[in-house]
C-alpha positions, 0 to 999 in steps of 0.5 A, a space after each residue: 531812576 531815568 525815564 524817557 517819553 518818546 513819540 509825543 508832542 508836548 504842551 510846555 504849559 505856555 505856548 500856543 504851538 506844541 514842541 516835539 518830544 522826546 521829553 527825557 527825565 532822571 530822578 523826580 526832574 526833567 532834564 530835557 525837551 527835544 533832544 534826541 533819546 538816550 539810554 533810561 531805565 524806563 521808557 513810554 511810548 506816548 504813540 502819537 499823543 501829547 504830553 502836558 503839565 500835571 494839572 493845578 488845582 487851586 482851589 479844592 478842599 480835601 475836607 470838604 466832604 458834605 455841602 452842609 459846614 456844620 456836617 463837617 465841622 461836627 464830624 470827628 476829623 479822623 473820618 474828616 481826614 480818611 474821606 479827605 484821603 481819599 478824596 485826593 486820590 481822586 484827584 490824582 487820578 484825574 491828572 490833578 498832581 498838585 492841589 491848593 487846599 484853601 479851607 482845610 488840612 494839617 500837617 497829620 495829613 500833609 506827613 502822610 501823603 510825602 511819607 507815601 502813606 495815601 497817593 495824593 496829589 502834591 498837597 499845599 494846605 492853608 488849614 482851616 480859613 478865617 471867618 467873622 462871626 455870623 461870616 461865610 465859614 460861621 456853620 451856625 444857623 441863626 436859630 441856634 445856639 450852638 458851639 462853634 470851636 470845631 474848626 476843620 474848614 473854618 474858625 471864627 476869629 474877630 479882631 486884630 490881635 487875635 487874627 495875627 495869633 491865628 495866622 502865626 498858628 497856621 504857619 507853624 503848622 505849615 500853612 502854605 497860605 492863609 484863606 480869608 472870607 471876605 464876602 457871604 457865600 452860597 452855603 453858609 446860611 446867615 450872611 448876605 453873599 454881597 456884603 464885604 466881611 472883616 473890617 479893614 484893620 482886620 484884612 490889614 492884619 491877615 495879609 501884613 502877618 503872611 506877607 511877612 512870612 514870605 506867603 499870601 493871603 487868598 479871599 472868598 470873595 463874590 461883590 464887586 465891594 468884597 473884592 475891592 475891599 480884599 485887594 486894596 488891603 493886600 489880599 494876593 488872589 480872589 477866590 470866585 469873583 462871581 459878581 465882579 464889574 468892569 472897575 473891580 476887574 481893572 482894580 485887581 489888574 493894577 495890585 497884581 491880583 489874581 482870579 481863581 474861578 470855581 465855575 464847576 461849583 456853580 454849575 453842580 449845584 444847580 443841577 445837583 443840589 437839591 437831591 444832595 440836601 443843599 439848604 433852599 437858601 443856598 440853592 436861592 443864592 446859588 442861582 445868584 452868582 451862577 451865570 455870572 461867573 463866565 461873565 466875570 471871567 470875561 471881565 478878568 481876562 479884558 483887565 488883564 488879570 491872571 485867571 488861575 483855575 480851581 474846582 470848590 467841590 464839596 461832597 459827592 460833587 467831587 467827581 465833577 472836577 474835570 468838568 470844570 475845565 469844560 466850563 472854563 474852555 467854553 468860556 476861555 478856549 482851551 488854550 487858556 485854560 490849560 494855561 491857567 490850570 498849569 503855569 498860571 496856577 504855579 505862579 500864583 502858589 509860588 512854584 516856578 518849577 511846577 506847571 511847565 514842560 521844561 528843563 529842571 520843571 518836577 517831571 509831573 505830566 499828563 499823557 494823553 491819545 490825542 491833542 487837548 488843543 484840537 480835542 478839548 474833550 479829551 481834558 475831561 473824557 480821554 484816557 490818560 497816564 500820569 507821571 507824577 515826580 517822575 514815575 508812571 502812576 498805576 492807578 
């Protein structure tokens, strides 16, 4: 099938003006920007508007349907994966056509959405991520003796060999990446959000066993101490970086690293926490890394760094993930955002032909009434239509 879009201006994923349309698309490609329109089997009159990428999502997880992790490691992964299901139909919805789950998935999962089972975005997965014991990922309380070898979102491994084993597990299952937890976080109840996790030798290990397979490792990692200790052992792309320093953001400058912020995490817990059940000691550490996350933006973006673009919603606050976009134009304008939500974020995963408006780009495209550019709101209020491998979504 052929479609053609026609009376639209078009954000190409990278520069500041826009181009004229028409954007003209046979099969699940684009095969021209600009040209003048010729027959197709299909044709949709943008009237006016602006045509973008199809969103990225770098850091969303499927399975994270509760804020407690031992909620959802003790929940059976059949329900795991139906909630998973459809909270990535949600996600597509929203213009969100390709998502990096980075604490979750499996290929059950994965064979459904490209056999057309469930509507989901283009679904990159690095199963379950990597956790010390007593970790961010470790569900246990510390008043517990529980068992911990469910591992849904999370698996505790300690130790060189046994980390190797489970990285080459998780690339034969077809992990796109490997997610390790480098730092405390906000809602695991026994480790410090400030203190580096893993030794050395132990990162050393993730990122030679990805490296070699062609992949890259991505850390939670919040201190300026954790994400130090993530990018000097060759860990690709720094997942929150809330609490990152002048130094810290010129070290990830010079290894090439990349900043994934997650500023809508932040933003709803604190305004939505405590009615969802959000341990208090979560809420304390929340309120830690809150503010700090524009201000580690700032940081990033004066290092050079490239800022991709990622959401971290667990539960019911899934439904803030266009918020995120408004959080990250507050602090970077719109321009750059939707510049890290789209070909920033396909470099980062490794896909030239994702996040750009271009000749033989994957027709995924968001169309909207107005210009995103001038009309910021629209990213996270418009009406919007979504073409995903070239055909017009009815959703």
């Amino acid at each position: 099938m052929s479609l053609t879009i026609v009376n639209a201006q078009v954000f190409d994923g990278e520069s500041a003006d826009l181009l004229d349309g028409p954007v003209h698309i046979e099969g699940d490609r684009i095969v021209s920007v600009g040209d003048a329109p010729g027959d197709a089997d299909e044709v949709i009159d943008a009237r006016g508007g602006t045509v973008i990428p199809g969103l990225i999502d770098a850091h969303c997880h499927a399975y994270g349907i509760g804020l407690g992790l031992l909620e959802i490691e003790s929940t059976p992964l059949s329900y795991v994966a139906l909630s998973g299901a459809r909270r990535l139909g949600a996600a597509l919805a929203r213009g969100f056509t390709t998502v990096r789950d980075v604490a979750g998935g499996d290929p059950g999962l994965a064979r459904a959405i490209a056999e057309g089972m469930i509507p989901a975005p283009r679904y990159l997965y690095t199963g379950p991520a990597l956790t010390q014991t007593g970790g961010h990922g470790d569900p246990r309380p510390g008043d517990s003796d529980l068992c911990g070898c469910w591992a849904h979102t999370g698996e505790i491994v300690d130790g060189v060999d046994p980390l190797r084993r489970a990285v080459r597990e998780r690339f034969r299952r077809g992990a796109h990446a490997i997610k390790i937890m480098t730092s405390g976080g906000v809602v695991s109840l026994t480790d410090p959000i400030r203190i580096p996790q893993y030794s050395p030798e132990e990162v050393r290990a993730v990122t030679e066993e990805a490296t070699r397979r062609g992949s890259y490792v991505a850390a939670h990692a919040y201190s300026p101490e954790a994400i130090a200790h993530s990018v000097t052992n060759g860990v690709r792309s720094i997942e929150h970086g809330n609490l990152m320093d002048e130094p810290t953001a010129a070290l990830m400058a010079e290894h090439g690293a990349f900043l994934v912020p997650t500023l809508a995490a932040y933003d709803a817990l604190d305004r939505r926490g405590p009615e969802l059940g959000l341990a208090p000691i979560s809420q304390q550490k929340n309120r830690e890394v809150l503010d700090s996350g524009r201000r580690a933006v700032e940081l990033a973006r004066a290092a050079g760094v490239r800022i991709g673009f990622g959401t971290d919603l667990m539960g019911a606050l899934e439904d803030e993930q266009l918020q995120g976009l408004r959080l990250q134009v507050e602090v970077e304008g719109p321009l750059e955002t939707l510049r890290s939500a789209t070909s920033v974020n396909a470099e980062l995963i490794g896909r030239a032909d994702l996040g750009r408006v271009r000749a033989g780009a994957v027709a995924d495209l968001v169309l909207f009434e107005g210009n995103p550019l001038e009309e910021p709101s629209l990213l996270w209020q418009g009406a919007r239509r979504i073409v995903q491998a070239g055909r017009l979504l009815a959703l």
